[in-house]
C-alpha angles and dihedrals in degrees: 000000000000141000141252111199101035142030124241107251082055085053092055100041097047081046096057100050096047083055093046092046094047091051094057091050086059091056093047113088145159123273122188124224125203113234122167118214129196100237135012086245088090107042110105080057087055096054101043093049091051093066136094150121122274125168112253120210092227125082097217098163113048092150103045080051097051083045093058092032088057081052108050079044103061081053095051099051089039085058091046091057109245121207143173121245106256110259083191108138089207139021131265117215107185123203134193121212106227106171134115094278089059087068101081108120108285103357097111094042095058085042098059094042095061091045090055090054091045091052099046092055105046111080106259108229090075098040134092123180113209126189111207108191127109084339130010112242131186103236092175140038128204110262086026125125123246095230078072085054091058096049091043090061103042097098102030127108143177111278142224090255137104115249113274097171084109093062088035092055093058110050087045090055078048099063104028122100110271088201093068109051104237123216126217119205111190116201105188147039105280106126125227115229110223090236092052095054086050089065092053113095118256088253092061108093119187126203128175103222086181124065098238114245121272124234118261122223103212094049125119135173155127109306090178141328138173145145130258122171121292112269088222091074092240105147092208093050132074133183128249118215112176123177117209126194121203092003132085087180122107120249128252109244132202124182108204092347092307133111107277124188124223129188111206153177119216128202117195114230130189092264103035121300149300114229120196125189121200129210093014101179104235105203095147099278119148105232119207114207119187147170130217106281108214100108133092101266108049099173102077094051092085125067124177127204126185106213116217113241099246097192116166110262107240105229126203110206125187115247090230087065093028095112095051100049106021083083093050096044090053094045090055112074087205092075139039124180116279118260091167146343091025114203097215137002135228107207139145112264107276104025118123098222110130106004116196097015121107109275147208108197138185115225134204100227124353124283110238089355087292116135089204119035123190125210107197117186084212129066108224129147108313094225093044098047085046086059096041091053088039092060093033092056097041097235092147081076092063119097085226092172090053089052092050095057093043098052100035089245149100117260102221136158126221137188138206136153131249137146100266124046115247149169128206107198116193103251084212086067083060092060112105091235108058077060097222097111089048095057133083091251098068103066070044097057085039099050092048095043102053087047100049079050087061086052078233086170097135128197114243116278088223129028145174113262100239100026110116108230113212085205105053108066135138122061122334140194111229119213086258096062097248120123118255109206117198105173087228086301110129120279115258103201100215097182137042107252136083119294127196130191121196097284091070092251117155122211109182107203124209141205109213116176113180090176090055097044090057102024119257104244088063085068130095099203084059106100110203116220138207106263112223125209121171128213095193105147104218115251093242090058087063087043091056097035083048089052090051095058088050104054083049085047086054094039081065104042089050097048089047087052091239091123119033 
């Protein structure tokens, strides 16, 4: 037995003096003074002013005062908080689903209302109640009482965020005591995927306390979108791939809040269409795409995209290797020769022609025997940093073997660190007759290379809230304002909005919800569950019920002048 509201020694202090107060009401009595008064006109006065209560010396009801100290009691102990020990063989660890599917009319609201009903019923030393939204926060303690847990959600609401309880679930079976089953309890719609629930230990129940919500006919929304570059091989320009559920008609697009026109192409699919639009200039706008909003499930009709800002590189070229490059910068959209402020710089090894600036550079015979020599800003892993730049340059699309035999001499690729990129390139590979310069690779291996110079890696223009991104680290500026500091780990975009760091770089999260779009009970990785609601009645509802009997108990015995 324990109690929830007050301590014991508490219990203990406010017992003792009811039943010392009590016990002085039972010494006080009436005496009766004498008074003589002139008329009988006054004698109801008289009676009324010679009572009054006095302490007696003799203890004459013990048993009318153990009858009202059982009583005030059963009160006292109603008002600590009394309960039971928990005779639960297991634990019980409750969690709210508090992401964007969750936002269909009504469904938090029953949610929460059965979660309210579960918790108050289950003895608290062996329950924990857990909200997974945005973040994941602990509502309820164990030993708390659940009139913490009302106050606690009043002012919470579903989120702008995609549903994490699978990854939840399974840090928090990791670190529970696989000697004491443990009991999960899901409020909400967020579907468990079979091969999620195989990773979970033997001792990790789960029951759905909620019915899953139904598909609705009339609903429509974004199932996924993003950008990718435009197949056309124009460098300002990016392609636009949206996928609709429910839906074959185009969505309505806004660039920085004004009308923006998009030409697309629609496919049908079984469950609505996939648009793409082609050549879309990316000069850093935010584009807004949305859907008529006029079914049950409003959230997923609006879907935001941060453009990157595609502006040519201004390349600076030495006039010594002017007539060799000058054709292929041109041809690439990407470029254009450099006026003023250049952004990199083509040069022979040891001019001094744009100091400072990232470089591709001739030399005269190979660094370290390399024909082609990297300079990274970044120490990483040597052999993973050699497979990265081999992939980034291209250089998988050079007949390396072919230029070997040509020049006499091995094709190799070689890595250090500085602080400014840079590529040495062997001038000999520049010859006509060692042909390199003569096949398509080579604008291949310029164009990526320059690029890969400028460090014009952008973030996507679209991601998964919850989904950690290797490339976006640093601080970052949530859509609420607040800051989100990463200590150079990767971002981990928690809400659906635009976020920003110092550079000026935009990241636009989404939310996608595939359950909720179609509704999750339409799915067949959901796992319906056996909803529990306890009718437990709490210990301190019988001890006031049972003081109540007994004040009634006493009514009568009073009235029948068994008890004075």
């Amino acid at each position: 037995m324990s109690f929830l509201n007050l301590p014991l020694w508490g219990i203990g202090a406010g017992f003792a003096a009811l039943a010392a107060g009590l016990f002085l009401l039972q010494m006080l009595r009436v005496r009766h003074r004498q008074i003589e008064v002139p008329t009988t006109m006054f004698w109801r006065q008289a009676v009324e002013e010679s009572r009054a209560r006095v302490l007696r010396q003799r203890f004459r009801h013990p048993w009318t005062y153990l009858f009202l100290l059982v009583i005030a009691a059963l009160l006292w102990f109603a008002i600590a908080g009394i309960v039971t020990s928990s005779r639960e063989d297991h634990d019980n660890l409750l969690i709210l689903d508090g992401s964007v599917g969750m936002s269909r009319p009504e469904r938090f609201e029953s949610a929460v209302k059965l979660l309210l009903a579960d918790a108050a019923g289950i003895p608290a030393e062996s329950r924990e109640v857990w909200w997974v939204g945005a973040q994941t926060r602990l509502l309820l303690a164990k030993g708390e009482h659940v009139l913490l847990l009302s106050e606690r959600l009043k002012n919470l609401q579903p989120e702008a965020a995609s549903s994490i309880i699978e990854q939840r679930l399974l840090q928090m079976a990791l670190y529970s005591n696989p000697q004491r089953p443990l009991q999960v309890r899901l409020y909400g719609d967020s579907p468990l995927q079979q091969a999620a629930l195989d990773l979970l230990p033997e001792h990790v129940e789960i029951l759905r306390c909620t019915p899953l919500a139904m598909a609705q006919p009339s609903n429509h929304g974004f199932l996924s979108g993003g950008l990718s570059e435009a197949a056309s091989g124009r460098w300002d320009c990016v392609d636009l791939l949206v996928e609709i559920f429910g839906s074959s008609e185009a969505p309505r697009v806004t660039a920085n809040g004004s009308s923006f026109e998009l030409a697309g192409t629609s496919t049908t699919t079984a469950t609505g269409s996939i648009w793409l639009f082609v050549d879309v200039a990316a000069r850093g706008q935010i584009l807004e795409l949305t859907l008529p909003a006029n079914d049950s499930y409003p959230t997923d009709n609006r879907l935001t995209l941060a453009l990157p800002q595609r502006r040519p590189l201004q390349v600076l070229v030495s006039p010594t290797l002017l007539s060799l490059f000058e054709p292929l910068i041109i041809a690439d959209s990407g470029f254009i020769l450099a006026t003023d402020s250049p952004d990199l710089v083509v040069r022979q090894q040891g001019e001094a022609l744009g100091l400072g600036l990232p470089a591709l550079e001739m030399t005269r015979a190979p660094a370290n025997g390399h024909a082609f020599e990297i300079t990274y800003t970044a120490e990483e892993d040597p052999a993973q940093l050699l497979q990265q730049v081999h992939a980034a340059l291209g250089l998988a699309e050079i007949d390396a073997l072919a230029l070997a035999q040509q020049l006499q001499q091995p094709i190799s690729l070689g890595v250090n660190f500085g602080a400014i990129p840079n590529i040495q390139l062997w001038q000999r590979l520049l010859d006509p007759e060692g042909g390199f310069t003569t096949s398509r690779s080579f604008p291949l291996f310029l164009g990526r290379a320059l690029r890969w110079l400028a460090n014009t890696e952008s973030f996507p223009s679209v991601v998964q809230t919850g989904q950690p991104l290797a490339v976006a680290n640093g601080d970052w500026v949530t859509p609420n304002g607040s800051n989100a500091v990463t200590a150079n780990l990767p971002l981990r975009p928690t809400e659906a909005g635009l976020y920003s760091n110092r550079a000026g770089v935009l990241l636009a999260a989404a939310a996608f919800d595939r359950p909720a779009s179609f509704g999750a009970a339409a799915l067949p990785d959901a796992k319906p569950g056996v909803a529990i609601n306890s009718l437990r009645i709490p210990l301190w509802s019988w001890l006031v019920l049972l003081a109540l009997m007994l004040l009634g108990v006493e009514w009568v015995l009073f009235q029948n002048g068994r008890i004075p």
